[in-house]
Each structure stands twice: as C-alpha cells, then as structure tokens.
N, C-alpha and C positions, 0 to 999 in steps of 0.2 A: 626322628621317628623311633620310638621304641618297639623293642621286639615283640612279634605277636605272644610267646612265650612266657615272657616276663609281667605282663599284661594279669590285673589281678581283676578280673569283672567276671560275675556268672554267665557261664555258656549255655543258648538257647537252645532248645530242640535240632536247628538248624544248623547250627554254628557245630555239631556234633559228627557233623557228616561232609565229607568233600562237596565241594561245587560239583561234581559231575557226578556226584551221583541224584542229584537231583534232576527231576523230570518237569520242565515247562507246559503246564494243560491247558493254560488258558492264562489270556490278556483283556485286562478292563482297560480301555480307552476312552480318557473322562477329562473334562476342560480343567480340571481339580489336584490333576493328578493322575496320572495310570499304576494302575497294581495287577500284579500276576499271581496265579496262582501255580504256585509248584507243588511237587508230591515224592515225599521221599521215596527208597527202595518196600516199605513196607505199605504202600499205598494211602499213606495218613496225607490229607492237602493242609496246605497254608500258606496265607494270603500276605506278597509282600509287598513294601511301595520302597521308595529311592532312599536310600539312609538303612534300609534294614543291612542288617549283618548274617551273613550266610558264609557257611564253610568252616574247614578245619584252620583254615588259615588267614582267620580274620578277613575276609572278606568281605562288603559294601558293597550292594546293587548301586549305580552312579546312575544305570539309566532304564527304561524302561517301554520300548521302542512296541511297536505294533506287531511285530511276528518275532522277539528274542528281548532278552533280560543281560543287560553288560554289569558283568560284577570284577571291582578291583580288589587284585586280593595282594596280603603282601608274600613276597617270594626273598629267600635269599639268593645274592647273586653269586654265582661260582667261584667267578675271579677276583672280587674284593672283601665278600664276606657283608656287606653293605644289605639292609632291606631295602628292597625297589616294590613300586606297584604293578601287577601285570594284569590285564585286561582278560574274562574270558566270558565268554558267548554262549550263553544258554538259548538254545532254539525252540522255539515253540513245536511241540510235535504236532505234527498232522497225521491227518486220519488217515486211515488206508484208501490207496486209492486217490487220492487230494493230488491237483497240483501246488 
C-alpha cells in the first residue's frame, strides 16, 4: 500500500478536511445503493455513496448503514511505521429531542 502522502491524484473538497469534522444529516436508503449526506464545518452539503474518498487521510466510505457512515482511512502505525486501515464511525445526527 502506498503512502497517502506520496499519492499524486487531486484532492476533493472533501478529501480537504478531517473525517470528524464532517457532520452526517441525512441517509438515503435505496435497493441501488444508499448515499448520505454530510456537511462540512462551513455548512456546504454533499452527497456520498461507498467508494467516495473523504478526509485528510485518504479515507474511503466502505459502508453506509441506516443511522452512520464507516470510513477506512489509512493511519500510520506507531510501532512499525507500516500504513494500516482503521475504521471510523460517522453518526447521523439527530434532532434535538430524538431518541
């Protein structure tokens, strides 16, 4: 696996901004496919489906579940220096009030 760093492809609006600072608003659940909608810190939305690239760190949504968005992103690992994938959990926000 090559390093996200060395990686020579243009970076998306998305791909500009950490996984967490992205805000989950909304889940289409579709026989086709499901796609979410996230919205950066400056309130701009866009609409991703399984395969897009999100984060600073090369990151891939893998899955896209009914109430959160799992994105693997690569990380390096402390002890070998090695790039591994780690999994993180974008939750769909609810509304105030919501259980």
């Amino acid at each position: 696996m090559k390093r996200a760093r060395e990686r020579k492809m243009p970076l998306t609006p998305l791909q500009k901004l950490g996984v967490s600072q992205l805000k989950v608003v909304g889940i289409i659940v579709s026989p086709t496919g499901n796609k979410a909608l996230v919205e950066d810190p400056a309130g701009k939305g866009y609409v991703i489906n399984v395969g897009t690239y999100v984060g600073s760190n090369f990151g891939r949504v893998t899955k896209i579940l009914k109430d959160r968005v799992i994105v693997e992103e690569e990380v390096e690992d402390f002890f070998t220096g090695k790039m591994k994938l780690q999994p993180v959990e974008l939750r769909l926000q609810k509304k105030f009030g919501e259980v």
